[in-house]
N, C-alpha and C positions, 0 to 999 in steps of 0.2 A: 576618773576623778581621783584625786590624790586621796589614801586611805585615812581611816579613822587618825586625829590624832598624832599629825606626819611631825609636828613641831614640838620640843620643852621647849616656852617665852623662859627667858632668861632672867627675867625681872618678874620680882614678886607683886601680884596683886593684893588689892587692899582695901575695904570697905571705903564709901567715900569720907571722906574726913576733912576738915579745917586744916590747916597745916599753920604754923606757928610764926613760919617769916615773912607770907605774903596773904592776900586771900583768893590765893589759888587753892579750888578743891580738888582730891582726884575722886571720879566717881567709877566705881565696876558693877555688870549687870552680869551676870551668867545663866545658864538657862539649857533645854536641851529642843531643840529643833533638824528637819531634815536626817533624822537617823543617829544624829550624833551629839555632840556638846558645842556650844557656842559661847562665847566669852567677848566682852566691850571693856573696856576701857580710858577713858579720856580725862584730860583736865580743862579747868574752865575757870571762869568767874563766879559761877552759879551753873547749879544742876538744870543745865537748860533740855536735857532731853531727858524721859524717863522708861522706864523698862515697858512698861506697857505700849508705848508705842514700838517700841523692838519689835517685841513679842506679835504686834500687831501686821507690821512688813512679811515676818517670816509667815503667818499663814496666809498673808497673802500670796506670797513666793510659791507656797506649798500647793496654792489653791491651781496656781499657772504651769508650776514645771513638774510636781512630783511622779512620777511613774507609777508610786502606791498609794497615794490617794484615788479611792474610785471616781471621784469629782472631777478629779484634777483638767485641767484643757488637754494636756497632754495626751490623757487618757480618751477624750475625748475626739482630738484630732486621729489617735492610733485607731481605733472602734470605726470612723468615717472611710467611708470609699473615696469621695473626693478632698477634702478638707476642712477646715472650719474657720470661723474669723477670730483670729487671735488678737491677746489685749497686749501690753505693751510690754509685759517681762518677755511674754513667750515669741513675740518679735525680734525685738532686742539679742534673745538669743540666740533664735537664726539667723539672725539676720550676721552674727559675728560666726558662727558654726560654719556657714555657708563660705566668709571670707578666709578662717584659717583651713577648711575644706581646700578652697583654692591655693593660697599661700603654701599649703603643705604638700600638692600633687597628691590629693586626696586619703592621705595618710591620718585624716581627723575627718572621722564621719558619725553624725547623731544617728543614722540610719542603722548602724548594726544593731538595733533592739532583737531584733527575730534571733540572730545567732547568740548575742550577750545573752540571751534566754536558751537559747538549746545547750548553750555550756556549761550551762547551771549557776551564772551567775546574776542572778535575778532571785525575785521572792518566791519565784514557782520551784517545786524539785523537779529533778529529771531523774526518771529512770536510767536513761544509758545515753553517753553523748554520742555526738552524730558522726556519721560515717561519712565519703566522701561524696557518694550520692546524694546525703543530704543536705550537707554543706551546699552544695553546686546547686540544688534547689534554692536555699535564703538568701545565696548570693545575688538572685533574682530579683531578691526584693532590696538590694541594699546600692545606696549609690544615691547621695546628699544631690547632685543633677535630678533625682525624682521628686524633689522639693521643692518650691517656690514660693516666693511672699510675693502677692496682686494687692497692692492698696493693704487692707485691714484683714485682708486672706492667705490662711498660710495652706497652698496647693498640695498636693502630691500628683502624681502620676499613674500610680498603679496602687488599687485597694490594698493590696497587702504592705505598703511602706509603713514603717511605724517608727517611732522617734523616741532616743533615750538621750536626755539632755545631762545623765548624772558626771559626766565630763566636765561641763562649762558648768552646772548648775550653781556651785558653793562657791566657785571663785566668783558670777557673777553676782549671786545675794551679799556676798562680803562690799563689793563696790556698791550694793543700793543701800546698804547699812551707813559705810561710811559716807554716800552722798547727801544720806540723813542730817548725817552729825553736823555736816560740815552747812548744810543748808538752817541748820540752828546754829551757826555762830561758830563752833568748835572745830576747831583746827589744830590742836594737838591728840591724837588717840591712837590706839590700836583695835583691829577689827578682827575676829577670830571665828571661821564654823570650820570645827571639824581640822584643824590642823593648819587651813587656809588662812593667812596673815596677810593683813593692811594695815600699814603703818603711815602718820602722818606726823612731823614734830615731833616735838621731843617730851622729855619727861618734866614737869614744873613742880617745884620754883627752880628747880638745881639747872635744868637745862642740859640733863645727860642726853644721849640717844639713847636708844629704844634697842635693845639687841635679841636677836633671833639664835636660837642651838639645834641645830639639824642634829636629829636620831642618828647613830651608826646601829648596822643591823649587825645581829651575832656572827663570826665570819662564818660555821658550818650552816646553823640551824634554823640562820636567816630570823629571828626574832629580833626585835629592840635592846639595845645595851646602854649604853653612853652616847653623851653628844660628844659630836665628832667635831664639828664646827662650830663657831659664830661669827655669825655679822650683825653689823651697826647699820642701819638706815635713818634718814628722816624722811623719807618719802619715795613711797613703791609698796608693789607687793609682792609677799611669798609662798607658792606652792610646790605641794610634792605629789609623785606618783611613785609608788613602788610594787613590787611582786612579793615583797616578802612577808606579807600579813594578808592578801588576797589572792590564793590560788586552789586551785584541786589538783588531788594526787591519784593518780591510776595506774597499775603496773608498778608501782615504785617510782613515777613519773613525776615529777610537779609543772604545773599550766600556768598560765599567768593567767589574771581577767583580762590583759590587755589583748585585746581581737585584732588582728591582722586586718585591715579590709580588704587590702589585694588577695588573701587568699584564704578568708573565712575563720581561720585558725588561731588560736592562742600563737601568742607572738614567743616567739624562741631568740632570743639572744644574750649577749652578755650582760645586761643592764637589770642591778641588786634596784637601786631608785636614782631619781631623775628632782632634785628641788630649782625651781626658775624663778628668777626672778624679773619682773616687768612692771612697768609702768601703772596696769592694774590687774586685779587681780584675774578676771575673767580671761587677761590675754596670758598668763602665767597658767594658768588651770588649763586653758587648752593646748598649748606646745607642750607640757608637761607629758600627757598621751601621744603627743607627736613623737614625741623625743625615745619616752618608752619601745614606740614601737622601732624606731629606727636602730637600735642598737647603739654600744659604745662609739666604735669607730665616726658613724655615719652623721649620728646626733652630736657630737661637739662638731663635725663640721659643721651642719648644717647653722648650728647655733654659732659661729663666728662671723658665719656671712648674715648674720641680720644684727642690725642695732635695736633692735627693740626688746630682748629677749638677753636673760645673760642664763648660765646653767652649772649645776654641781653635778657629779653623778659619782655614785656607788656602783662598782662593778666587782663582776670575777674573771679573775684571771685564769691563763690557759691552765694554770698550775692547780686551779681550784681555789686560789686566796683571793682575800677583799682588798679590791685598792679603790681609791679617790684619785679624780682627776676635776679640771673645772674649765669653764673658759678664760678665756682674758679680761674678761668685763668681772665678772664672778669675782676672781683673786682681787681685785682691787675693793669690791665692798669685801671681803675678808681680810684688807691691808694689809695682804703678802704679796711674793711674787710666785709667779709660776716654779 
């Protein structure tokens, strides 16, 4: 999942207010759910949606997908030998995990829960990460083909499979937030958890777009500095994944959280972060991990042969510097050329 915070919105939010030329209101809700901050947005004719219904979606989201809720179905499904009957977030999101699983040649898997935990990137510590016999043991249990949705049942295979959905999770609560808004009427807004961006329309009365600023990361020390970019949308979403605010360091080492599945391991390549942009936001939140793990080179291919997906990325060079590259779709919502 892209980390805490991966976006500065470019435009200033603002209590809801009357506005003077028209009676368009802008209304903003903010809040903290899922680990992090969440932020709303929109204009309307009237405050047709109100915070406590937000507020209401997200525990239920919490109730379906969180890994640290001891409630949670997730948790519930992971604890099961065979399965359990899942409700319709925790469908939905296998039910898409399973297809970018396949689209990807299984480069996007919910199943590495067992290793994202022996890496230490989970709420549990670990003593000492794992060795290569032990890897080769949780490799066992990982493989999205051990899953299955039967009707209102979501399968496994083998008791030890377990499922960590914090990849797809915030990109998809971002799309059931905005499907909210927009099922009250509201067709202009923005939708915000955790760095995670959904934009629809523009800004009222003026009728500006909505512009987004991708973080540049320090070029040594890999922390946050300046936005490096912006784009203009009125419709899509934006996520990011990076290494550079999520890793462990051992021997003088630094790891990524992003997990290899082909081979159990912290993923090793050129790639500082990865921001996508798609259609919605749940499909932007999972290529985003794809892309991670694929490295520079491999990930802007991959990302020119599909239309559904466009891609920024931060990298280093053989030299040790930070450079930006993008695809062909990307450059055009930043209205430049390659």
């Amino acid at each position: 999942m892209a980390w805490m915070a991966s976006f500065l919105l470019a435009f200033i939010f603002s209590p809801a207010k009357k506005t003077n030329q028209t009676d368009w209101i802008s209304v903003q809700f903010n809040g903290y759910a899922q680990g992090t901050t969440w932020s709303i947005k929109y204009y309307a004719k009237d405050s047709a949606v109100k915070k406590h219904q937000i507020d209401s979606i997200l525990v239920s989201l919490d109730s379906s997908l969180s890994i640290y809720k001891p409630y949670s179905l997730i948790r519930r499904f992971n604890a099961s030998r065979k399965g359990i009957v899942a409700d319709e977030h925790l469908a939905i999101v296998v039910a898409k995990a399973i297809d970018v699983w396949q689209q990807s040649g299984a480069l996007f898997d919910i199943t590495l829960q067992p290793l994202v935990q022996a890496w230490g990137f989970s709420s549990k510590k670990v003593g000492h990460f794992p060795n290569s016999r032990e890897v080769h043991r949780l490799l066992k249990c990982v493989g999205t083909d051990k899953i299955r949705l039967e009707g209102n049942r979501l399968v496994k295979t083998k008791p030890c499979v377990r499922i960590d959905v914090d990849g797809i999770a915030q990109g998809y609560s971002v799309d059931v937030l905005a499907d909210f808004l927009e099922r009250h009427h509201v067709s202009n807004y923005i939708v915000e958890i955790g760095g995670e961006v959904k934009i629809k329309g523009r800004k009222k009365p003026g009728n500006e777009r909505m512009k987004i600023g991708i973080e540049a990361p320090g070029e040594y020390d890999f922390t946050p500095s300046v936005i490096q970019k912006v784009i203009s949308i009125d419709h899509g979403a934006v996520t990011t994944s990076g290494n550079y605010r999520k890793y462990h360091e051992s021997n003088g080492e630094k790891f990524s959280h992003t997990i290899d599945p082909r081979t159990g391991y912290p993923a090793k390549n050129n790639l500082v972060s990865v921001t996508v942009f798609a259609r919605d936001a749940i499909t932007a939140d999972a290529y985003d991990n794809v892309l991670m793990t694929l490295g520079m080179e491999e990930a802007l291919s991959f990302t020119e042969q599909r239309k559904d997906i466009a891609a920024y990325f931060i990298y280093k060079t053989h030299e040790g510097t930070i450079a930006d590259t993008a695809s062909s779709r990307f450059y055009e919502l930043m209205g430049s050329e390659k």
